[in-house]
Biotite code that builds the C-alpha atoms (Angstrom):
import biotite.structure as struc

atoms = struc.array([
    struc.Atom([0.000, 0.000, 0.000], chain_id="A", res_id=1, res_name="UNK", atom_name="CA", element="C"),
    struc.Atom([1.867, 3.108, -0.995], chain_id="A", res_id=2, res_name="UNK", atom_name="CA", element="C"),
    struc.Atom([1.588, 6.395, 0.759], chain_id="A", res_id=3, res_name="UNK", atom_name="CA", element="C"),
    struc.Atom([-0.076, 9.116, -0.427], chain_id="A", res_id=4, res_name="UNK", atom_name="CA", element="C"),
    struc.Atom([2.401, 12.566, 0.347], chain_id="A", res_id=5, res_name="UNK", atom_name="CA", element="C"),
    struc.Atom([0.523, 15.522, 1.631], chain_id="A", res_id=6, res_name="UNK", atom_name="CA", element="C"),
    struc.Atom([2.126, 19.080, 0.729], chain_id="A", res_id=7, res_name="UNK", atom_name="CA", element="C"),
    struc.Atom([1.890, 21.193, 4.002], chain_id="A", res_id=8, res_name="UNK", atom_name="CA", element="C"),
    struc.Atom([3.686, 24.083, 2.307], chain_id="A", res_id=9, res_name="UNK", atom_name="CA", element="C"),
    struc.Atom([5.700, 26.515, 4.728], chain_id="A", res_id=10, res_name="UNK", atom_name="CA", element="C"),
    struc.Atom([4.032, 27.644, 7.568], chain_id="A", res_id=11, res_name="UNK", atom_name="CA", element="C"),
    struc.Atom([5.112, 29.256, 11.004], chain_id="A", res_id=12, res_name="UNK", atom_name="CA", element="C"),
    struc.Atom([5.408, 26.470, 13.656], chain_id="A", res_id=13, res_name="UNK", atom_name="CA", element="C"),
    struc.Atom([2.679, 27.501, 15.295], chain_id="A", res_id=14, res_name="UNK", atom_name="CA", element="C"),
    struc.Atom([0.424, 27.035, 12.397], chain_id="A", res_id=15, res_name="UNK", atom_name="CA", element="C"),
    struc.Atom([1.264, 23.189, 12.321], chain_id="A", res_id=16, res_name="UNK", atom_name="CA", element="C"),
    struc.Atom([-2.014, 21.239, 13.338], chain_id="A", res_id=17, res_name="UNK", atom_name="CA", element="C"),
    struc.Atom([-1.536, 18.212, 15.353], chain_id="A", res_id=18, res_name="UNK", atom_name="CA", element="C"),
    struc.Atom([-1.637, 15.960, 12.329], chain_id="A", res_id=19, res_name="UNK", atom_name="CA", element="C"),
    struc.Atom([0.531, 18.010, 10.665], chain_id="A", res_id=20, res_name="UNK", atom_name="CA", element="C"),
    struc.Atom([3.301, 18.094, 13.052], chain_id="A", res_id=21, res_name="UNK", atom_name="CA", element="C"),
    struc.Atom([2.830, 14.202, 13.416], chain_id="A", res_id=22, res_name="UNK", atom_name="CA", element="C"),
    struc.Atom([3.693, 14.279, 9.352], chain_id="A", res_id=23, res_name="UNK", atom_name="CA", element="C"),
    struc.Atom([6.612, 16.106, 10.243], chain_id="A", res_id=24, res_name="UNK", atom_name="CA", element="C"),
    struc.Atom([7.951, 14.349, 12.978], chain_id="A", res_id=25, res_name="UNK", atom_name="CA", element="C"),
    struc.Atom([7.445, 10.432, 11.171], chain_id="A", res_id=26, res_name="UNK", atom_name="CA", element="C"),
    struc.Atom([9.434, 12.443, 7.622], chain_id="A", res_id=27, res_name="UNK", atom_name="CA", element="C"),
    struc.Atom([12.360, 12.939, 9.841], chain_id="A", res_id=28, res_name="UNK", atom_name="CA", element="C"),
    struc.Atom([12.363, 9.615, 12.112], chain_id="A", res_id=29, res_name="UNK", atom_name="CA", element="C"),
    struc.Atom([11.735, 7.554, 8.545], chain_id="A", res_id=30, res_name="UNK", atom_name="CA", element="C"),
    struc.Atom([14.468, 9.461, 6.669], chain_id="A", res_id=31, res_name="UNK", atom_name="CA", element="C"),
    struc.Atom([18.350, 10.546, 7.448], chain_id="A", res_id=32, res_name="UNK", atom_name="CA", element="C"),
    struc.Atom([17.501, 14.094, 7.014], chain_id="A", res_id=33, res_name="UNK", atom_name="CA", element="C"),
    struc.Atom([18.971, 16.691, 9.816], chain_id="A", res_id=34, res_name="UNK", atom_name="CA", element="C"),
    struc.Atom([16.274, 17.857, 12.316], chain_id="A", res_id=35, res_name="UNK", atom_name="CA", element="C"),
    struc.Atom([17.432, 21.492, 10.786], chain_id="A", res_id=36, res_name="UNK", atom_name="CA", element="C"),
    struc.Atom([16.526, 20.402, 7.337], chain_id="A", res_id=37, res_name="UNK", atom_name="CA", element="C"),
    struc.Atom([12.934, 19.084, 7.995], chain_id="A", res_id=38, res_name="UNK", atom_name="CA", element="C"),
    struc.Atom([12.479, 22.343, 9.883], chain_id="A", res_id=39, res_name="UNK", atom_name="CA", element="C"),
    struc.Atom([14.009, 24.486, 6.989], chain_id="A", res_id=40, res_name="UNK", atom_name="CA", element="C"),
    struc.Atom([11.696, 22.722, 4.644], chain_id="A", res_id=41, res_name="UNK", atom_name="CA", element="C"),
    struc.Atom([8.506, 22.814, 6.274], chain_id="A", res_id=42, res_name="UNK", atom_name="CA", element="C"),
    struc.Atom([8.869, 25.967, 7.730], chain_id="A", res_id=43, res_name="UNK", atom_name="CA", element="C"),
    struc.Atom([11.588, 27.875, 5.972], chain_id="A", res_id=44, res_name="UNK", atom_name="CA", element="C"),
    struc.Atom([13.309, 28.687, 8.884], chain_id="A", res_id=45, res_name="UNK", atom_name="CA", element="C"),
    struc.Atom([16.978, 28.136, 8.854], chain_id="A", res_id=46, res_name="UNK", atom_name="CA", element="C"),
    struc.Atom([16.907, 27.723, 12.748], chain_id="A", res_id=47, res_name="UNK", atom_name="CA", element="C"),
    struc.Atom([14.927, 24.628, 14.426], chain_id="A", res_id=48, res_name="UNK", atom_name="CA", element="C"),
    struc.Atom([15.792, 25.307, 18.035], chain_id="A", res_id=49, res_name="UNK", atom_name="CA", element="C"),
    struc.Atom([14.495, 22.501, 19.648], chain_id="A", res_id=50, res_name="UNK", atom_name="CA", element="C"),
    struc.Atom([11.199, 22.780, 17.855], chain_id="A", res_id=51, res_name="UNK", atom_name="CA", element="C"),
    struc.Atom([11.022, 18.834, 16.517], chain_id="A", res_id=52, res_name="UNK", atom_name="CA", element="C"),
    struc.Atom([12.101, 18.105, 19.739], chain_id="A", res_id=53, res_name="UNK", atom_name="CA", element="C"),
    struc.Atom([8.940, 19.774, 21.677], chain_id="A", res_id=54, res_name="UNK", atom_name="CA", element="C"),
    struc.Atom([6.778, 18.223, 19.092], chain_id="A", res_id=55, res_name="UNK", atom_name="CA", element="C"),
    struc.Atom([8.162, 14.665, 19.543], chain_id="A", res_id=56, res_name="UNK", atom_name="CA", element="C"),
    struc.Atom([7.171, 15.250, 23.547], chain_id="A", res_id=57, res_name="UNK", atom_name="CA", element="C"),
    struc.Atom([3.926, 16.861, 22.570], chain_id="A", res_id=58, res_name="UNK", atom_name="CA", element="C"),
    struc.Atom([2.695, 13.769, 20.195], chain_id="A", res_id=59, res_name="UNK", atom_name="CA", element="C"),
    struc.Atom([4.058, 11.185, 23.038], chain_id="A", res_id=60, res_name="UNK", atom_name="CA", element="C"),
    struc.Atom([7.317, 10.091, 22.142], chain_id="A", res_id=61, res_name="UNK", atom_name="CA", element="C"),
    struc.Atom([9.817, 9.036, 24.080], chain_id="A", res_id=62, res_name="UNK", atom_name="CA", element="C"),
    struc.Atom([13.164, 11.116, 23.522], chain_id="A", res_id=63, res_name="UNK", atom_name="CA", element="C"),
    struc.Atom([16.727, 9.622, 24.217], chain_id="A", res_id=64, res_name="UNK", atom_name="CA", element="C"),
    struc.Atom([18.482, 11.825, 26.877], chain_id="A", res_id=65, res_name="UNK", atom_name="CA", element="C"),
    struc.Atom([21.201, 12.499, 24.121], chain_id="A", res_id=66, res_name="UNK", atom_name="CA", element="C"),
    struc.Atom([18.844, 14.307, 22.017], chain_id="A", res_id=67, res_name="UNK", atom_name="CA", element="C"),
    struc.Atom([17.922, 17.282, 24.729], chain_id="A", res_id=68, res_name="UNK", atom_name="CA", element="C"),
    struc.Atom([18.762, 17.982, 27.991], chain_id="A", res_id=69, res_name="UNK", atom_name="CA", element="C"),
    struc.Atom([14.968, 18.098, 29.229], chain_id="A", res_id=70, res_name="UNK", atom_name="CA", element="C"),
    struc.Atom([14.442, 14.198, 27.683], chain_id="A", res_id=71, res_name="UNK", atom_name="CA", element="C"),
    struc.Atom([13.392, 11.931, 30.411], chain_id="A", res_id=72, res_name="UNK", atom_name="CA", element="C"),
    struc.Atom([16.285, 9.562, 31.640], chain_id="A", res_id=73, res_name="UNK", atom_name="CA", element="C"),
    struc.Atom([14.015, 6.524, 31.160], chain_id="A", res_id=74, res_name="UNK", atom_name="CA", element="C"),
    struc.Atom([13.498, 6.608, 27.590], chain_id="A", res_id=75, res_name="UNK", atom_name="CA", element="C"),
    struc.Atom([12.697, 3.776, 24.910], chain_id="A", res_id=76, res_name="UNK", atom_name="CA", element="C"),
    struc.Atom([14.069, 3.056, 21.613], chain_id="A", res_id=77, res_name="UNK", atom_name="CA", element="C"),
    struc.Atom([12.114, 5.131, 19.328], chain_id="A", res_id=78, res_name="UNK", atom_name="CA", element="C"),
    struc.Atom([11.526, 2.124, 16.528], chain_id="A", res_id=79, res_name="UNK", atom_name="CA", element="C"),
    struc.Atom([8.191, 1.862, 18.033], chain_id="A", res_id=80, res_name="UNK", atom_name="CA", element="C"),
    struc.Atom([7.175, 4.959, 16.807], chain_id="A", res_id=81, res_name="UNK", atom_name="CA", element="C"),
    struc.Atom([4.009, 5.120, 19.314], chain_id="A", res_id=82, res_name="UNK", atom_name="CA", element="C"),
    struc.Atom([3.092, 7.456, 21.834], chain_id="A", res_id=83, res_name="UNK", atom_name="CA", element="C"),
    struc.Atom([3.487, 5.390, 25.353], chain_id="A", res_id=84, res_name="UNK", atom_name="CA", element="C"),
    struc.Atom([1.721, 5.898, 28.471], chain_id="A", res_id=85, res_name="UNK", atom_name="CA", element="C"),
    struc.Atom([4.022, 6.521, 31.828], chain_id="A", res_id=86, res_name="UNK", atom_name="CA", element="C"),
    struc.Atom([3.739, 5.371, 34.946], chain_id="A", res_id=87, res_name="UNK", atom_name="CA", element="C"),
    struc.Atom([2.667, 9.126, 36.157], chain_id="A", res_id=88, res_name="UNK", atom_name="CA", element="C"),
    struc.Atom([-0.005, 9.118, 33.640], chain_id="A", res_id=89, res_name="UNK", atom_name="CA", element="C"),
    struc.Atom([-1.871, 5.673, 34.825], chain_id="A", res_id=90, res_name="UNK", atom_name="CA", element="C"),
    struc.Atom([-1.381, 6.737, 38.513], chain_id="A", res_id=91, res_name="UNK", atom_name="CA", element="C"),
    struc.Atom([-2.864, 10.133, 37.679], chain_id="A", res_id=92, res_name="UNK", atom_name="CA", element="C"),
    struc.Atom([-5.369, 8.375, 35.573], chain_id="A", res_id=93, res_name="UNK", atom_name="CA", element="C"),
    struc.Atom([-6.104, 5.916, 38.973], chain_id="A", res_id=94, res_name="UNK", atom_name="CA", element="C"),
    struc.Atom([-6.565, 8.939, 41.289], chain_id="A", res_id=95, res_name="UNK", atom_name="CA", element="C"),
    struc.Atom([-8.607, 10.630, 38.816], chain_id="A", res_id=96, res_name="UNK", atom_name="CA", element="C"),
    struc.Atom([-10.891, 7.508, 38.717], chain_id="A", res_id=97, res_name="UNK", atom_name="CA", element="C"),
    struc.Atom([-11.071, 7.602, 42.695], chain_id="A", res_id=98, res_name="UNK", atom_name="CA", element="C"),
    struc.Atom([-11.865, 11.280, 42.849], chain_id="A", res_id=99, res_name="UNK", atom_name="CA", element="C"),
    struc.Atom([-15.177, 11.035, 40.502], chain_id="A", res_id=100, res_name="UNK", atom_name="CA", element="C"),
    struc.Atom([-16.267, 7.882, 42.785], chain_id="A", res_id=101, res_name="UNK", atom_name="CA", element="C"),
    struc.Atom([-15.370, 10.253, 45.639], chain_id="A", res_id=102, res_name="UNK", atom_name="CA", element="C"),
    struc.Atom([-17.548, 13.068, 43.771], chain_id="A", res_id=103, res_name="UNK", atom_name="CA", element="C"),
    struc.Atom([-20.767, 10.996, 43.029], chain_id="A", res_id=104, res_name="UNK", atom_name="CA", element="C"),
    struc.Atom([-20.387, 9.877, 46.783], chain_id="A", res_id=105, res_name="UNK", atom_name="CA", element="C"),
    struc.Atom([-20.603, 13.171, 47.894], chain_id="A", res_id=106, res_name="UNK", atom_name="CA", element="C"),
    struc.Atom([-23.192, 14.095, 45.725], chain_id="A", res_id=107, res_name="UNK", atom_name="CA", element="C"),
    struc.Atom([-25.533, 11.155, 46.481], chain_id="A", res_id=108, res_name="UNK", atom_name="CA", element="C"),
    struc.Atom([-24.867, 11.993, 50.543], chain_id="A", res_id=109, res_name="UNK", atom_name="CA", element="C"),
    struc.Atom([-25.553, 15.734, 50.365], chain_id="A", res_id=110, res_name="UNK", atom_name="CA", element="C"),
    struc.Atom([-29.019, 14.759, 47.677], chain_id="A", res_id=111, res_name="UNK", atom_name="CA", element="C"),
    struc.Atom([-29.866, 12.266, 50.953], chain_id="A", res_id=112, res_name="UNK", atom_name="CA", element="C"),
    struc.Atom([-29.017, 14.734, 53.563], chain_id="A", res_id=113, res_name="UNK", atom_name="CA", element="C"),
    struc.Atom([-30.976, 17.626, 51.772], chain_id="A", res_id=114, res_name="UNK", atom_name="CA", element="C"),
    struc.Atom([-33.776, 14.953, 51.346], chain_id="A", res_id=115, res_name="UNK", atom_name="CA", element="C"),
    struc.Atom([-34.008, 13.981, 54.963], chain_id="A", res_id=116, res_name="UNK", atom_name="CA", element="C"),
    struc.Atom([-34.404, 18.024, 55.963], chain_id="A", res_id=117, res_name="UNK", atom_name="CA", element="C"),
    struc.Atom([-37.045, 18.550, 53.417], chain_id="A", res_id=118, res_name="UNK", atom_name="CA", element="C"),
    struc.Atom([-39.032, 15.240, 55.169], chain_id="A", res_id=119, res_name="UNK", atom_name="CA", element="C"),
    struc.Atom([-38.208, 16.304, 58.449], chain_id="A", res_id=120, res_name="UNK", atom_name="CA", element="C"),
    struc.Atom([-39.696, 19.677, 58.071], chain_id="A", res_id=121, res_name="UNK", atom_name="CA", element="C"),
    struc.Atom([-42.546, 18.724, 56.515], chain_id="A", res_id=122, res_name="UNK", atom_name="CA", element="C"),
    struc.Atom([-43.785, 15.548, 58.418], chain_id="A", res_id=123, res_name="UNK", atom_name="CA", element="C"),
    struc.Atom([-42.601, 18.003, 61.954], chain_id="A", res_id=124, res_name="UNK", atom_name="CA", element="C"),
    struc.Atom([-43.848, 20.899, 60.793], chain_id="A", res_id=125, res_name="UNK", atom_name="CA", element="C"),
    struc.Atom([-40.364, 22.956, 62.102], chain_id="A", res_id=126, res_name="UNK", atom_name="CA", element="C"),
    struc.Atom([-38.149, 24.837, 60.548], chain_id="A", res_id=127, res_name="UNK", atom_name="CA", element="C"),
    struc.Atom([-34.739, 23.111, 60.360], chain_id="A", res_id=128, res_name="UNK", atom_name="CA", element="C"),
    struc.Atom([-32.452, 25.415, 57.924], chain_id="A", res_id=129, res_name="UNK", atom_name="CA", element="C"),
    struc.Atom([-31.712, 28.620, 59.609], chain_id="A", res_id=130, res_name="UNK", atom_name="CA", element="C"),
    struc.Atom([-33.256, 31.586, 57.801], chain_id="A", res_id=131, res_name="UNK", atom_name="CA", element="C"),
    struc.Atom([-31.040, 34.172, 55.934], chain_id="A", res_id=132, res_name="UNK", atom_name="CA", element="C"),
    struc.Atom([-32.975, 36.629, 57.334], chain_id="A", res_id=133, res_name="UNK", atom_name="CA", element="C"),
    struc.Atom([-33.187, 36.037, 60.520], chain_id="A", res_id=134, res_name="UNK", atom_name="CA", element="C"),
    struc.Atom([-30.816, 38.258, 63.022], chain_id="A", res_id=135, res_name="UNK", atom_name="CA", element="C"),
    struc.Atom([-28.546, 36.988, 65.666], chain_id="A", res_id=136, res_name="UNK", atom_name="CA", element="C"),
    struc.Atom([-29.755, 37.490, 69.406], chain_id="A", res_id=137, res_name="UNK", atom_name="CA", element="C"),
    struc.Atom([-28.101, 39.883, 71.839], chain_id="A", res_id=138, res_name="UNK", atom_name="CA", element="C"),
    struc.Atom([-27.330, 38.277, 75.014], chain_id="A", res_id=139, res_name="UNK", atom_name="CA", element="C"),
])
């Protein structure tokens, strides 16, 4: 199945959609080309500074700690070519999951709490909820 090459014409880097920059970043993994020459052809810029690299990061690669000094130290041979998910991102992903259990907890007590009031004060015929209103006595 061959390929079909899309033209993305030069562009500032911040005009690059997602899929774009994904284009980008597979042209220079798949070919021997110089980070500085992708960028100089894609963007016309004779400067990349670091630019490929922040993309890489942004679409989920994994960067060697050669290639920048910001690259995580455990990194993973980039043959894959897949964005990987981190240990941080499944515990955050975990907690996440325990806070909206936590949340619909929460919400189902204070509905039930609310609920009892509202039965209280009707089937006692007293107010429970303190007024707004209502002004503080002077002792």
């Amino acid at each position: 199945m061959k390929k079909s090459k899309v033209i993305l014409g030069l562009k500032s880097p911040g005009q690059f959609s997602l899929a774009e920059r994904k284009l980008v970043v597979e042209e220079y993994l798949q070919t021997g080309c110089t980070k500085r020459e992708i960028w100089e052809k894609y963007t016309g810029q004779p400067q990349e500074r670091g630019g490929l690299l922040r993309w890489m990061r942004q679409l989920g690669y994994n960067i060697p700690a050669k290639w920048g000094k910001f690259a995580k130290q455990n990194s993973i041979q980039m043959s894959s070519h897949k964005p990987i998910e981190s240990v941080e991102y499944v515990q955050l992903q975990e907690k996440n999951a325990q806070l909206e259990k936590a949340l619909v907890q929460s919400e189902l007590r204070a509905t039930a709490l609310a609920t009892m009031i509202e039965v209280a004060e009707k089937e006692l015929e007293i107010n429970i909820r303190k007024k707004s209103y209502t002004k503080q006595s002077t002792k």
